[in-house]
C-alpha positions in Angstrom: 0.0 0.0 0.0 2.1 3.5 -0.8 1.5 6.4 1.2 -0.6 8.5 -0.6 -3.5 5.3 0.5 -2.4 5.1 3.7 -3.0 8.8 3.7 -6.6 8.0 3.0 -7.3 5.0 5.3 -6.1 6.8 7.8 -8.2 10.2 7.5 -11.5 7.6 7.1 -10.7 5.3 9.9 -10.4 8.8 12.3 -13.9 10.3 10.8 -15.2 6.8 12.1 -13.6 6.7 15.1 -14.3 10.6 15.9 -18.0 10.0 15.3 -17.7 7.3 17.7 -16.0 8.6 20.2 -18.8 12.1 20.2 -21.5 9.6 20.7 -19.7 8.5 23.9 -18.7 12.3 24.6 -15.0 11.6 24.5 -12.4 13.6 22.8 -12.6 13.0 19.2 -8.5 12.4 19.8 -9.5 8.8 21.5 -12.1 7.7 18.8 -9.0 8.3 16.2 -6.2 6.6 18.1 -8.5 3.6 19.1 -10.1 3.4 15.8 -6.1 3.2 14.1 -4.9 1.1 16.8 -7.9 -1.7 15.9 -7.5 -1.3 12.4 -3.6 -1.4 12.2 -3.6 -4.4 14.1 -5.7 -6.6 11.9 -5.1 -4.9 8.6 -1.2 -5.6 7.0 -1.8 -2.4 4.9 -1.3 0.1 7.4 1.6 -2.3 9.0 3.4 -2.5 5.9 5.4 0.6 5.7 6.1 1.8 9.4 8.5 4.1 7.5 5.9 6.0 5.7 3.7 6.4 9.0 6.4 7.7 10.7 6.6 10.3 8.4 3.1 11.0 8.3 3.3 11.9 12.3 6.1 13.5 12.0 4.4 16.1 9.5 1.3 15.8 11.5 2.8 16.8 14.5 4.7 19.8 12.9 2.2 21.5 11.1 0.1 21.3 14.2 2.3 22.8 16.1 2.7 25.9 13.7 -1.2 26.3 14.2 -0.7 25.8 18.0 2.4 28.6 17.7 0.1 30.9 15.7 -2.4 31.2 18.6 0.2 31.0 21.2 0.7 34.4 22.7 4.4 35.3 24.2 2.5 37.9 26.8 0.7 34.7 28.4 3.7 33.1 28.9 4.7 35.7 30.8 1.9 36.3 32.5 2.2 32.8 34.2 6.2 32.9 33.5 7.0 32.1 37.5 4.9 28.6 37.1 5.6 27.7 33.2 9.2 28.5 33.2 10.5 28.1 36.6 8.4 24.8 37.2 8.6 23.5 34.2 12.4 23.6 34.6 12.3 21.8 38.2 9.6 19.1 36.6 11.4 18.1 33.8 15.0 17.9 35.8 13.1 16.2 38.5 11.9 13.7 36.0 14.9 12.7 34.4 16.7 12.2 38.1 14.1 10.1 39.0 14.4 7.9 35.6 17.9 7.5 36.1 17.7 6.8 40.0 15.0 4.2 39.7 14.5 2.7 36.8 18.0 0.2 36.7 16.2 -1.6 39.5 13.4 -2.4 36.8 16.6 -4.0 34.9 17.1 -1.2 32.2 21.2 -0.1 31.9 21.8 3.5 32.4 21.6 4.4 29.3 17.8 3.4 28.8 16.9 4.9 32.3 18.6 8.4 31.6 16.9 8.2 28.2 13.2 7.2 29.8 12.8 9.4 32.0 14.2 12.3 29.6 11.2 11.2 27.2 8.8 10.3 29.8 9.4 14.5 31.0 7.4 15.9 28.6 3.9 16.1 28.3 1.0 16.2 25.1 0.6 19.9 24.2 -1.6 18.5 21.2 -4.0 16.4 23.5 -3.8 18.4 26.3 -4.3 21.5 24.2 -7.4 20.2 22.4 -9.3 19.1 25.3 -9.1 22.9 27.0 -10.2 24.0 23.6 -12.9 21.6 23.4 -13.8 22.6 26.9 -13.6 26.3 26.3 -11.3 26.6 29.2 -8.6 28.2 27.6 -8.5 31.5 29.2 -8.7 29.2 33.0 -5.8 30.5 35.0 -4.5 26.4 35.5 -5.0 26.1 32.1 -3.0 28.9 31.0 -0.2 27.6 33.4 -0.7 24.6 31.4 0.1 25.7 28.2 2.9 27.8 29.2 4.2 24.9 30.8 4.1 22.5 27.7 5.1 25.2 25.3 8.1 25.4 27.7 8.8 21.5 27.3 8.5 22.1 23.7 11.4 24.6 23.3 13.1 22.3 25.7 13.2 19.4 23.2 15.4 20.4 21.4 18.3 20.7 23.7 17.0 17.0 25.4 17.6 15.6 21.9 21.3 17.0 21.6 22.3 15.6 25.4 20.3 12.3 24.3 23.0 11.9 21.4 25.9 13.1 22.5 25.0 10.5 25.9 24.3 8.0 23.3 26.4 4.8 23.9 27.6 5.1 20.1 30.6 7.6 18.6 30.4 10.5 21.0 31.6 13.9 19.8 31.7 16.3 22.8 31.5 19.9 20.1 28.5 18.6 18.2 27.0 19.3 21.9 28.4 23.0 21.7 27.7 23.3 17.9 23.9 22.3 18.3 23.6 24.5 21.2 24.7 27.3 19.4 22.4 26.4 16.8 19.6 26.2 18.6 20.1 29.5 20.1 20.6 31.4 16.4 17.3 29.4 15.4 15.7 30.7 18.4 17.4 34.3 18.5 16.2 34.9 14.6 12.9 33.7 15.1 12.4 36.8 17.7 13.9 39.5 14.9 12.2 38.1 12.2 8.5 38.2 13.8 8.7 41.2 15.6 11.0 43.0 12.8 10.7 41.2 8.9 7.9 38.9 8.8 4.6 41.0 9.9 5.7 43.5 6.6 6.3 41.0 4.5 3.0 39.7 5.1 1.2 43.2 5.4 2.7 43.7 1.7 1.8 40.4 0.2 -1.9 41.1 1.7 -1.7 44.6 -0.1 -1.1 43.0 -3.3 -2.4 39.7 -3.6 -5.6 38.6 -1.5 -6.5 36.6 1.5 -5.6 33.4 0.2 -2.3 34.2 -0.7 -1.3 35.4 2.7 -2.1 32.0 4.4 -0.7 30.2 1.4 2.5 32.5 2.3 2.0 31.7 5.9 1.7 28.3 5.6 4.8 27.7 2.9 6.8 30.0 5.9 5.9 27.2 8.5 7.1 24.7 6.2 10.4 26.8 4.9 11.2 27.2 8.2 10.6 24.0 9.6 13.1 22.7 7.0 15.9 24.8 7.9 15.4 24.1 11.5 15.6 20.8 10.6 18.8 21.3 8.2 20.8 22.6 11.0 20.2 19.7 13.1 17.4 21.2 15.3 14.3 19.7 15.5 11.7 20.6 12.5 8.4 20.7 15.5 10.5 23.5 17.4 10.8 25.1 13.8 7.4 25.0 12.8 6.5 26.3 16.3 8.4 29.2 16.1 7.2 29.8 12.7 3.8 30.4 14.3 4.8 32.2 17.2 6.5 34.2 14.6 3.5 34.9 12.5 1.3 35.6 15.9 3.3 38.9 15.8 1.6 39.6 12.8 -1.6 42.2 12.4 -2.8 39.7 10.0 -2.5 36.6 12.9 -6.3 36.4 13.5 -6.9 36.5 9.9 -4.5 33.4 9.3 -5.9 31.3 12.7 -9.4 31.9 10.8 -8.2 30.1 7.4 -5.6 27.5 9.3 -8.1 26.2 11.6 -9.4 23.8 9.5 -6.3 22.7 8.4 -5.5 22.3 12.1 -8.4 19.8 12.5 -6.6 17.8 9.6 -3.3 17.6 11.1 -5.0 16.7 14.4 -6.9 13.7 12.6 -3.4 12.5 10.7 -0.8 12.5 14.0 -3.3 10.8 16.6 -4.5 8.4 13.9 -0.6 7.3 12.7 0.1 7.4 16.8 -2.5 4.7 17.2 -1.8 2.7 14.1 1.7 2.1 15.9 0.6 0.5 18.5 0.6 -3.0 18.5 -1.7 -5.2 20.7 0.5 -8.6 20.3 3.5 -6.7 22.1 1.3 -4.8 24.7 -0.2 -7.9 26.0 3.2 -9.9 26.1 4.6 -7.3 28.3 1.7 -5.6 29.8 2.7 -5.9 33.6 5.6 -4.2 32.3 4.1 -1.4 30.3 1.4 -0.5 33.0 3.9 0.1 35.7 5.6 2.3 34.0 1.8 4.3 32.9 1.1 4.0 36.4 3.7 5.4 38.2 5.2 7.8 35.4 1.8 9.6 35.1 1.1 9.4 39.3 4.9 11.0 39.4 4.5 13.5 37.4 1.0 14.7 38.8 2.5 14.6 42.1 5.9 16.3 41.7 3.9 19.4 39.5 1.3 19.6 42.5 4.0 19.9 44.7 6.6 22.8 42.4 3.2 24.7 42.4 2.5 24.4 45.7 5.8 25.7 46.7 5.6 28.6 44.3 2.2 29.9 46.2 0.0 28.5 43.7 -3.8 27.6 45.0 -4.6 23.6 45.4 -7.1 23.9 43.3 -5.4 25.2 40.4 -2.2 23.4 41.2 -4.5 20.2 41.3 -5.6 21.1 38.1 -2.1 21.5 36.1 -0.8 18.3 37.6 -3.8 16.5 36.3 -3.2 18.5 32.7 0.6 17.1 32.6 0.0 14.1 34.3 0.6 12.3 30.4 3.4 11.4 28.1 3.4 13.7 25.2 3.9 12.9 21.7 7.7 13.9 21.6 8.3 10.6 23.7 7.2 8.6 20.5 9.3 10.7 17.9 12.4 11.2 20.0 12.4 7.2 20.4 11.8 6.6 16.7 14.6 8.9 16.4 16.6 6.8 18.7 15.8 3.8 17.6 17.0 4.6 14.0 20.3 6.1 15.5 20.8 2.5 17.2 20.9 4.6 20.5 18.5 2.4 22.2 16.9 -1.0 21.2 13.4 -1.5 19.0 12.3 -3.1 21.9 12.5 -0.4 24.5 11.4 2.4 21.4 8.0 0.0 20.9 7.4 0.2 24.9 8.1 3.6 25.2 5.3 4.0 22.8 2.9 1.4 24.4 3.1 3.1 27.5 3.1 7.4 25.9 -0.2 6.0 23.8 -2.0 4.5 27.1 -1.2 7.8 28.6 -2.8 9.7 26.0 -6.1 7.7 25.8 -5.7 7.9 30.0 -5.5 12.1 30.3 -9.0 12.9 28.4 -10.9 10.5 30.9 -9.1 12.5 34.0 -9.4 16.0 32.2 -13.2 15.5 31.9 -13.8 14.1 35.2 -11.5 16.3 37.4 -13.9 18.3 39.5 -14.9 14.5 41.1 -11.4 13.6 41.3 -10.8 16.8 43.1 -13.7 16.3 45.1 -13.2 12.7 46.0 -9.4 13.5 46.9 -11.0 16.3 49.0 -13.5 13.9 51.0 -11.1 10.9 51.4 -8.3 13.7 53.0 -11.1 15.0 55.4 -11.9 11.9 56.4 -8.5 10.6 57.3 -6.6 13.5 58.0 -8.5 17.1 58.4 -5.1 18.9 59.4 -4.0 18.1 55.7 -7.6 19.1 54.6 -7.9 22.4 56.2 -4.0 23.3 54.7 -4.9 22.7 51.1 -8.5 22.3 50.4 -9.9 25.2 52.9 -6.8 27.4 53.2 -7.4 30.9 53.4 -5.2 34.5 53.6 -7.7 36.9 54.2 -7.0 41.1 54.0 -8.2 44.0 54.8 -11.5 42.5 56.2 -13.0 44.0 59.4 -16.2 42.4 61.3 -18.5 44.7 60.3 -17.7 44.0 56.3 -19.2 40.8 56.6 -22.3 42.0 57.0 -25.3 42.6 54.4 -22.7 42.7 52.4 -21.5 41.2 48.5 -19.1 38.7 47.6 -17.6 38.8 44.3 -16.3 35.1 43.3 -13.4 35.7 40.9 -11.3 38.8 40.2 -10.6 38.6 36.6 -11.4 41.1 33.6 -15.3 41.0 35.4 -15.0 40.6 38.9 -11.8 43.4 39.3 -14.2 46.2 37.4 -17.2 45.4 39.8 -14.9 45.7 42.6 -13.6 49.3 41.5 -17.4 50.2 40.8 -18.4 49.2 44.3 -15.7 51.2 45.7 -16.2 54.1 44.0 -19.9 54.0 45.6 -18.5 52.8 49.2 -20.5 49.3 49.2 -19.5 46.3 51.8 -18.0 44.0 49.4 -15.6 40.5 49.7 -13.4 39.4 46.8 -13.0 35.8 46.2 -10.0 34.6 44.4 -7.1 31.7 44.4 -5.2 32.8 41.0 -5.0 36.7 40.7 -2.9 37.0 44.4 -0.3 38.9 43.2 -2.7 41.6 41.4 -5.0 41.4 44.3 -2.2 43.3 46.6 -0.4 45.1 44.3 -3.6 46.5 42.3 -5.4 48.5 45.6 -4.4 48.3 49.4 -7.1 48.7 51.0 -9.0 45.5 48.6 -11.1 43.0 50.7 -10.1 39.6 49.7 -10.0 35.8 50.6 -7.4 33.8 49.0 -9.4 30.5 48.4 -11.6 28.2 46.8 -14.9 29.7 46.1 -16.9 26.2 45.8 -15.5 25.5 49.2 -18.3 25.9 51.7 -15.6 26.9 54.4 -14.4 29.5 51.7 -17.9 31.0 51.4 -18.7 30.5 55.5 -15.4 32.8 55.8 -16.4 35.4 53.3 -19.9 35.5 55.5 -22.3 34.5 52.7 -24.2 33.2 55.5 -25.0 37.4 56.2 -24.3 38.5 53.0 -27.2 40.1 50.1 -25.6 39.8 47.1 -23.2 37.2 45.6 -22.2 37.4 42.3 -20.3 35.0 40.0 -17.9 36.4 37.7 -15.8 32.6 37.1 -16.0 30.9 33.7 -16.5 27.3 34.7 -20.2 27.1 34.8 -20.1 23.7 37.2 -18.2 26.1 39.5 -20.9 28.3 39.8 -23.3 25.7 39.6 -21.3 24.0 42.9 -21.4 28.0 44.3 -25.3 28.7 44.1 -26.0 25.4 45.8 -24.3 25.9 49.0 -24.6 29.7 49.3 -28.4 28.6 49.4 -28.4 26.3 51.6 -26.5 28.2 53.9 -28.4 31.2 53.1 -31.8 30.8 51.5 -32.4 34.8 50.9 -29.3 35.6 48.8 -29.5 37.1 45.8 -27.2 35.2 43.1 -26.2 36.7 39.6 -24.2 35.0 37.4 -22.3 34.7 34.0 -23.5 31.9 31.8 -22.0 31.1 28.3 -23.8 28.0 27.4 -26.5 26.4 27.8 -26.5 23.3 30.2 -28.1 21.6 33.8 -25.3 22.6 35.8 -27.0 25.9 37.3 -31.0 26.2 38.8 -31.4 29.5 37.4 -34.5 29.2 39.1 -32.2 29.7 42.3 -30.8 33.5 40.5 -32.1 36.4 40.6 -30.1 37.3 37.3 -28.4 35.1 34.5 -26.0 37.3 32.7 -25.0 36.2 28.9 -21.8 38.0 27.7 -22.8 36.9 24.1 -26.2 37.7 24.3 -25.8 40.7 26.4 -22.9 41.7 23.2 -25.6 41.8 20.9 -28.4 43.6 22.7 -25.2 46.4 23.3 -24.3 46.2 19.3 -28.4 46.4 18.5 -28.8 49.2 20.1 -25.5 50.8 18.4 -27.1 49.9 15.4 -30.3 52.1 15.9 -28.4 54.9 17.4 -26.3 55.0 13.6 -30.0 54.4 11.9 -31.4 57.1 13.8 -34.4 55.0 14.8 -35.5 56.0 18.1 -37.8 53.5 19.2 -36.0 50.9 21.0 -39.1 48.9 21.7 -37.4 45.9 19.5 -34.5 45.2 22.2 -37.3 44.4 24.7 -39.0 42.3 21.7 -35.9 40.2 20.9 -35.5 39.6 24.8 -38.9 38.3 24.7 -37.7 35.9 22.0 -35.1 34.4 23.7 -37.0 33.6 26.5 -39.7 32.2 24.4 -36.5 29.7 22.6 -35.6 28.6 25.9 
């Protein structure tokens, strides 16, 4: 079978699979690396040219990392820079000492450990990235963290490839260290002059003479380009593509070129977890599947524990903390191409390359389950610690800092649960009119005290009913809910009633869904909707049309569609 019908059974087996896996409300990334993974296994076509697939997720992989590097904003990165790039230096060291501490007891040389836990140190920005997206959860603080954190592991590839080589138990050569390092650095270092300097002209210029389509044709041919000559100075072609897109991000035209690439980014998705999935063979998981689950097991326990505990040491909330570790918990997809890579360079065995990817593919049809189902992990984890050991309980579940909050605050008073873009201009407002109010917040510390002295604010878990007791919803009028996770809010308005019937709730709501009685609330506010009622009446102020008696009317109507 040649490539170009591989190509083919491969996009048709993941539309199968992707439908499947929607009916069961899974990530459509599962349904395409089960559906491969069956089909591989009892069909010789896709089995006969390993060579070919390899290539396939090696492009797959790339391009979608340009369209990741596109939407990928430098000023987040910052924003979270003291947990992506301070933690996510600790993790992945921590990792690798582990690896090599531990894992010639399982029998591997020192070599194969160094080399394990070096792969097993990076996490799936492509899985994990497309869940939050799916989810909507993008702009969450954890997830944020998260991204930061794998983009960080991305960058950091590159140099993990050059020490795996030059550790390599083949010819070593101690300057192609020095020479790739240096490489790496002008790769990186011209990437930065070109996108803030060359490359948004260049673009500007082709979209003043040509048209739309020729800029993401340019765009996209850049990604490519680029990715080659990362890849021509021995640097890997993923980190080339990626900087590619962080490059054209800097562009005016960026949103322009998301719009057009994002259904080119749905492709690529489809084409790298559909080859993943078609390498994994069933015959060799179940020969040494004691074996391969250890290593899921306590890899992906290790990892969620050791970024729990970085966070917690750099002030982060539990909750938030909780939430990353469960994000990176995985093996990413670099732990299957740096092996393949290996494995070709005869620096480690077929064997250990084959269980490497056994046990990064389990991993990766593992994460979407916990993703989805982390608010009852976290609340599970939460009632099994209270029940065998409160001290530990009250430290990281209920912990709170509060400020600037006298007894006579918490009284007929509001609580503002969140202080992002919302919650910090309600805040302001109810300052400026001198109202009793209560932030709460776990994320936003270090803007709470540096943006206004004289703020009241809990540092805590708002669906915490100790959180809430402490901000005196018990006495308070008003709450309102300014966080994006609506089965947050949903958690919120059932014990702030139940501990005080009376309260007036209003929330934010983006979507539809069971996870809020608005029944319960005396207002449901919809940014989107709400967007449109402010652009209507825009609208008639430029027509001139004074009666405004049709924004009451289309009100009507979306009560009546409800």
């Amino acid at each position: 079978m040649d490539l170009f019908t591989q190509l083919i059974l491969l996009i048709l087996i993941g539309i199968v699979g992707g439908l499947i896996a929607k009916k069961f409300k899974m990530p459509v990334a599962i349904g395409y690396i089960l559906a491969s993974a069956i089909v591989s296994n009892f069909s010789s076509g896709l089995q006969a040219q390993e060579e070919g697939i390899s290539q396939l997720a090696e492009i797959g992989v790339t391009l979608l990392l340009f369209s990741i590097g596109i939407e990928f904003s430098l000023d987040k990165l910052l924003a979270v820079k003291k947990f992506a790039v301070l933690g996510g230096i600790i993790q992945i060291i921590l990792i690798v000492l582990l690896g090599y501490l531990i894992l010639p007891a399982l029998g591997f040389s020192t070599y194969d450990s160094f080399f394990i836990g070096a792969v097993f140190s990076f996490s799936s920005t492509a899985i994990v990235a497309q869940i939050l997206e799916d989810r909507d959860q993008l702009d969450q603080f954890s997830s944020q963290v998260s991204i930061g954190w794998l983009i960080l592991q991305d960058i950091a590839v590159v140099f993990m490839i050059i020490l795996l080589s030059n550790f390599a138990p083949i010819e070593n050569n101690e300057s192609n260290l020095f020479d790739s390092l240096v490489k790496s650095f002008i790769l990186i270092a011209g990437s930065l002059v070109i996108g803030r300097q060359v490359l948004p002209r260049v673009l500007k210029t082709i979209a003043q003479i040509g048209n739309k389509e020729l800029v993401t044709i340019s765009a996209f041919g850049f990604s490519l380009g680029f990715a080659l000559i990362a890849r021509e100075m021995g640097v890997s072609s993923t980190l080339g593509a990626f900087l590619a897109g962080l490059m054209i991000s800097e562009s005016v035209l960026n949103h322009e070129i998301i719009t057009e690439i994002n259904p080119l980014q749905a492709i690529f998705s489809l084409i790298f977890f559909t080859t993943l999935g078609s390498l994994l063979s069933f015959s060799y998981l179940i020969s040494n599947l004691g074996l391969i689950l250890l290593l899921v097991i306590g890899v992906m326990l290790l990892k969620f524990i050791i970024v729990i505990v970085i966070n917690l040491a750099l002030k982060m909330h539990f909750k938030s903390a909780f939430e990353v570790g469960l994000n990176l918990s995985q093996i990413g997809e670099f732990a299957f191409l740096i092996s393949q890579i290996a494995s070709n360079s005869k620096w480690i065995s077929e064997e250990l390359a084959a269980t490497i990817s056994a046990v990064t593919l389990i991993s990766m049809l593992i994460t979407p389950v916990l993703i989805l189902n982390s608010e009852k992990i976290y609340k599970f984890l939460g009632n099994v610690t209270r029940k065998y050991n409160p001290g530990i309980y009250r430290r990281l579940f209920t912990k709170t800092e509060s400020e600037n909050i006298d007894d006579d605050v918490l009284n007929d008073h509001i609580i503002i649960c969140g202080y992002g873009r919302v919650g910090k201009y309600l805040a302001l407002a109810l300052k400026k009119l001198g109202k009793k109010y209560v932030v709460i917040e776990m994320n936003q510390i270090e803007e709470l005290e540096s943006f206004q002295k004289d703020l009241p604010f809990i540092v805590g878990d708002s669906t915490n009913m100790e959180i809430l007791k402490n901000a005196g919803v018990e006495k308070a009028k008003v709450l309102v809910i300014t966080l994006p996770k609506e089965i947050d809010s949903g958690e919120i308005v059932r014990i702030s009633k139940a501990l005080n019937p009376q309260i007036e709730i209003i929330i934010r709501k983006h979507h539809s869904g069971d996870e809020i009685d608005e029944s319960e609330i005396f207002a449901v506010i919809e940014p989107e909707f709400e967007a449109t009622m402010k652009m209507l009446e825009k609208l008639l102020h430029l027509m001139r049309h004074r009666d405004k008696s049709v924004l009451n009317w289309v009100r009507r109507q979306k009560k009546a569609l409800q």
